[in-house]
N, C-alpha and C positions, 0 to 999 in steps of 0.2 A: 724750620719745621712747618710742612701744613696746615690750616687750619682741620684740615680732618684727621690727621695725625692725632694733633691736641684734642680732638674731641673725641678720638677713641682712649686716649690714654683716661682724659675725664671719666670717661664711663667704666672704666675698667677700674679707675680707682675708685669710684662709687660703687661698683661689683665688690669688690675687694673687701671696703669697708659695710657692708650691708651683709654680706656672706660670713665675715672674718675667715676666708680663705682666698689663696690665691689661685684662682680658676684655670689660668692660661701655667703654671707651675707644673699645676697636676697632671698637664698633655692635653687637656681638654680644649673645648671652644664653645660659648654659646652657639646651639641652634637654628637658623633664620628658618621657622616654620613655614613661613610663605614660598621659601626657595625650594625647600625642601617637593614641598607636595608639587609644586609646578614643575619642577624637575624628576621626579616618577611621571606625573601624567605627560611628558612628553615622550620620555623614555618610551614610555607605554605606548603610548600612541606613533609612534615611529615603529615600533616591533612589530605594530599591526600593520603599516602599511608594508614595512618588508614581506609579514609573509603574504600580505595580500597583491604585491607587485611579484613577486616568486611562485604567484600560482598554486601557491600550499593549499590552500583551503580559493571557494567561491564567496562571491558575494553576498550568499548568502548570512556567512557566516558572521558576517558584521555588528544583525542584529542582537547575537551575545557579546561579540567581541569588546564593542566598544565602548562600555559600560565598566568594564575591569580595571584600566587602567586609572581612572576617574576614583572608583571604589578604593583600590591599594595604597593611592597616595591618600586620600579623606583619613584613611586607616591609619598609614604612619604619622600625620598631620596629628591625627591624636594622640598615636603613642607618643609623639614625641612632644605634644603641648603637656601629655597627664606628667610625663616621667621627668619633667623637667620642672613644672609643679610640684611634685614630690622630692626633687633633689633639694630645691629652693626651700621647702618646709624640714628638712632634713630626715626626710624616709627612704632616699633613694641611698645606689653606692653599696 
């Protein structure tokens, strides 16, 4: 076994017993906030260049565009740091 193996199972069992539930049971998985939001803003920001190499809209249209995708991930960044703060205190579910 790996040492990252071992130290997921570690943490998982420090989830487990901090929780008294079995998290990975239920279908679930913790979260990685960070991956999350960087992953909408790229998303994001790649739909902008399609439609801006596709000719959909000009250049101009940047100066709203590219602020959106930055905004939606910030947004689910929260939703999902509050709602996972909330499962953890047992409000969520």
């Amino acid at each position: 076994m790996s040492e990252h193996e071992t130290e997921q199972q570690t943490q998982q069992a420090e989830h487990e017993s901090a929780t008294g539930t079995d998290f990975w049971a239920d279908g679930r998985h913790p979260v990685n906030v960070g991956q999350l939001v960087m992953g909408l803003a790229f998303v994001g920001l790649a739909a902008i260049w399609a439609v801006l190499a596709a000719d959909v809209l000009d250049g101009d249209a940047l100066r709203w565009l590219l602020p959106v995708p930055w905004l939606v991930a910030g947004a689910a960044g929260l939703l999902a740091t509050t709602m996972g703060a909330a499962r953890r205190r047992g409000g969520g579910r």
